[in-house]
C-alpha positions in Angstrom: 0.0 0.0 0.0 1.1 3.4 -1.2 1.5 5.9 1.6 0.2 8.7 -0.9 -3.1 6.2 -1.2 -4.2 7.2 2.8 -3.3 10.2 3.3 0.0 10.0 5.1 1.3 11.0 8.3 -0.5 14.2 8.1 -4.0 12.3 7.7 -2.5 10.8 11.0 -1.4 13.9 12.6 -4.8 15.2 11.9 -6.4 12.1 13.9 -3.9 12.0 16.9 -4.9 16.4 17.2 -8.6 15.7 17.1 -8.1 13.2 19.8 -10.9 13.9 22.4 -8.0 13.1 25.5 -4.3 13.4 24.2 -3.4 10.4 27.1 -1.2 7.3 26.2 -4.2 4.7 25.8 -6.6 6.9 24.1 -3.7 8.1 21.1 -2.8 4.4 20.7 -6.2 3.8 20.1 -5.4 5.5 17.2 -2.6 4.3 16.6 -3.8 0.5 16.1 -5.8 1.9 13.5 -3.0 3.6 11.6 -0.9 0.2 12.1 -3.7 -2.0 10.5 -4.2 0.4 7.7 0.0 0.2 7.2 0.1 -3.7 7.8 1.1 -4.2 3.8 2.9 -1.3 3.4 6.8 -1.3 2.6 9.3 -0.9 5.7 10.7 2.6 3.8 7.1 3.9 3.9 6.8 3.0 7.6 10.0 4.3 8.7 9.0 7.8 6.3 5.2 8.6 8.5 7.1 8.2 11.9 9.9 10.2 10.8 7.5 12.9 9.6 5.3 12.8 13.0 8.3 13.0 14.8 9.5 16.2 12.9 6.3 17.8 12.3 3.9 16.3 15.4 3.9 17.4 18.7 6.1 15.5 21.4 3.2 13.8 23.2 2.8 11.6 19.6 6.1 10.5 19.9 5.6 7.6 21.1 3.3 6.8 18.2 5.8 7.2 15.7 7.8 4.5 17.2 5.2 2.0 18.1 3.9 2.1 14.0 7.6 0.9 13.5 7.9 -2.2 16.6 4.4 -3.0 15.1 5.2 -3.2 11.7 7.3 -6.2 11.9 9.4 -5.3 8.9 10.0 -2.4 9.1 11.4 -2.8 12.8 13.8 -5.7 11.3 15.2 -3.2 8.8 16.0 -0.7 10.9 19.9 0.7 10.3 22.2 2.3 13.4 21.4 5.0 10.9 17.7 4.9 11.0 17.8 4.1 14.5 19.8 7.5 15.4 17.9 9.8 13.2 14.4 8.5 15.0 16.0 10.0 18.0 15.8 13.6 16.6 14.5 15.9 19.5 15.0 13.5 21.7 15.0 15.9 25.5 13.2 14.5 28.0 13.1 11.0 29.9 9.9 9.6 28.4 11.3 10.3 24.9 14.4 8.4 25.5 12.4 6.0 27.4 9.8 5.5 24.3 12.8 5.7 21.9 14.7 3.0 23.8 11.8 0.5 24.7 10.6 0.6 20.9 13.4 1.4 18.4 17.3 1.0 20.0 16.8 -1.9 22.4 15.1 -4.2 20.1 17.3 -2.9 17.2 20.1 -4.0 19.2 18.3 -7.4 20.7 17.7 -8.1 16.9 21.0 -7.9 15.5 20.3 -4.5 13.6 22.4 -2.2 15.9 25.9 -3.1 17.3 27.3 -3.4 21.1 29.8 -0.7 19.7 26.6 1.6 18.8 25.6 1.6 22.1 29.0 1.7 23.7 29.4 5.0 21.9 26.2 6.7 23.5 27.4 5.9 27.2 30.2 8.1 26.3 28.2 10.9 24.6 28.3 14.7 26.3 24.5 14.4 26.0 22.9 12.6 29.4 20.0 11.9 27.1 22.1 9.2 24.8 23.5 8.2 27.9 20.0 7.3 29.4 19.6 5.5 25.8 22.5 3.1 26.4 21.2 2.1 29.6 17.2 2.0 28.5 18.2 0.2 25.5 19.2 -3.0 28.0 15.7 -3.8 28.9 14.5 -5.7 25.7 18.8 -7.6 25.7 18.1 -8.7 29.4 13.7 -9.3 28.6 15.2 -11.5 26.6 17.8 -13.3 28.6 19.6 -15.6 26.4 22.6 -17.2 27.3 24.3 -18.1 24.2 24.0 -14.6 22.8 25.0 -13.5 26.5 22.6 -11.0 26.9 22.6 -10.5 30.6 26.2 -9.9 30.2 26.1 -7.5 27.0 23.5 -5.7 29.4 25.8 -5.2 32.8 28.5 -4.1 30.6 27.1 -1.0 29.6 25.9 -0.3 32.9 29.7 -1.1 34.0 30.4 2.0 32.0 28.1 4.5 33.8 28.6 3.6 37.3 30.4 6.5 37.6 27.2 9.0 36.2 25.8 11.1 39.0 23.3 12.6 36.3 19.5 11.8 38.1 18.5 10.8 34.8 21.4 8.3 34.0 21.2 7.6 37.6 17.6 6.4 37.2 18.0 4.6 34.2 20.6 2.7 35.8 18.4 1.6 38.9 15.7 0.3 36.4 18.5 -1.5 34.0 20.0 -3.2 36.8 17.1 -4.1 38.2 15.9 -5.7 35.1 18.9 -7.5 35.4 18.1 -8.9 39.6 14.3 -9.9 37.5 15.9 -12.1 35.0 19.1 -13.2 36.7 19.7 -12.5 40.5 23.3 -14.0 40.8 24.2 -11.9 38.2 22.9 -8.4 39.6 23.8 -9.4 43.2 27.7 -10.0 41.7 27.4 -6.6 39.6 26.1 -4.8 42.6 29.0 -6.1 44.8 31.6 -5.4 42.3 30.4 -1.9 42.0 29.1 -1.2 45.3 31.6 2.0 46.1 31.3 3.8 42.6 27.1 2.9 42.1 25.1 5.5 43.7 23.1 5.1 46.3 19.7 5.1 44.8 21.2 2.4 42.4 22.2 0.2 45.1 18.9 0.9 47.3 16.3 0.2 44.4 18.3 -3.1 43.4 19.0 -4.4 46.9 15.2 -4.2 47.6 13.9 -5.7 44.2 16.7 -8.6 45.2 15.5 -8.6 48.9 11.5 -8.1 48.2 10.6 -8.3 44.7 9.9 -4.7 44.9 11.8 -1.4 43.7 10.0 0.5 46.5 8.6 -2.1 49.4 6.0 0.8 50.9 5.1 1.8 47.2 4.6 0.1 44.3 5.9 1.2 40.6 5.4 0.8 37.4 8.4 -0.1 37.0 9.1 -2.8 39.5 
């Protein structure tokens, strides 16, 4: 299917602005319908509407320009380190990165499309927001805990490389990539946490000793991330 033949990304923008509540379920709901209509069309069409929402849309449709491209199998399977950087254009805030990382890098990376020398070169960026990529990006390598592609190791060795970050953002990311890690492999977190325990912070080694101890990021509270 031609991307001409419906209208495009701005027949999409237009539906994600008349949107009656701009929250995440009720633009997905959207969404869905724009990935249906875009089920047979070619992974270079795909990757073309999500790079003009993201350029052109406002920042709350981010999201949806990344999830048209996870959902379209093909197109998420021919993703390039060089498609995969220029989908983080504007990237500024932590649920951008988070959105970008969760959708596009990690399971770029999982799948083979990106390289662990991609990512090693965004923990050393000046920007903390490529920094919080590198570590975000380890949640799909360490959802998908494989051993003979040594994913829980790939993982911890990026977050080996930002123990050191004191940025709250990086900081954060951390926490939630290491605790990813104690989900899928406890030994391995527990061994990280030791090796690191004078250079992590202390958030870091708070969050991860309770999910190891109680299952839980926060014991009194529970998170959406735990």
């Amino acid at each position: 299917m031609s991307v001409s033949r419906t209208g495009g990304p701005a027949a999409i923008l237009t539906d994600l602005r008349r949107a009656n509540e701009r929250t995440v379920p009720a633009l997905r709901v959207i969404r869905r319908k724009w990935s249906k209509t875009y089920a047979s069309a070619s992974p270079q069409d795909v990757l073309k509407v999500a790079n003009e929402i993201l350029t052109k849309g406002e920042s709350e449709f981010r999201f949806v320009a990344y999830e048209l491209i996870y959902f379209h199998k093909r197109a998420r399977l021919s993703l390039t380190q060089r498609n995969v950087e220029r989908l983080a254009h504007g990237m500024q805030s932590w649920d951008a990165v988070d959105a970008f990382s969760y959708y596009i890098s990690g399971p770029a990376w999982r799948d083979g499309r990106i390289s662990d020398a991609a990512i090693a070169k965004w923990t050393r960026s000046p920007d903390k927001w490529w920094r919080r990529a590198s570590l975000a990006s380890t949640i799909p390598l360490a959802r998908r805990h494989d051993r003979e592609t040594r994913d829980i190791e790939r993982a911890l060795a990026v977050c080996a490389t930002l123990v050191s970050d004191r940025d709250d953002m990086v900081v954060k990311a951390m926490s939630w990539a290491v605790r990813e890690v104690a989900r899928q492999d406890p030994v391995a977190a527990k061994k990280f946490i030791d090796a690191n325990h004078g250079a992590l912070a202390p958030r870091v080694l708070r969050e991860v000793n309770n999910k190891l101890v109680t299952g839980l990021k926060n014991p009194k509270r529970r998170s959406a991330r735990d």
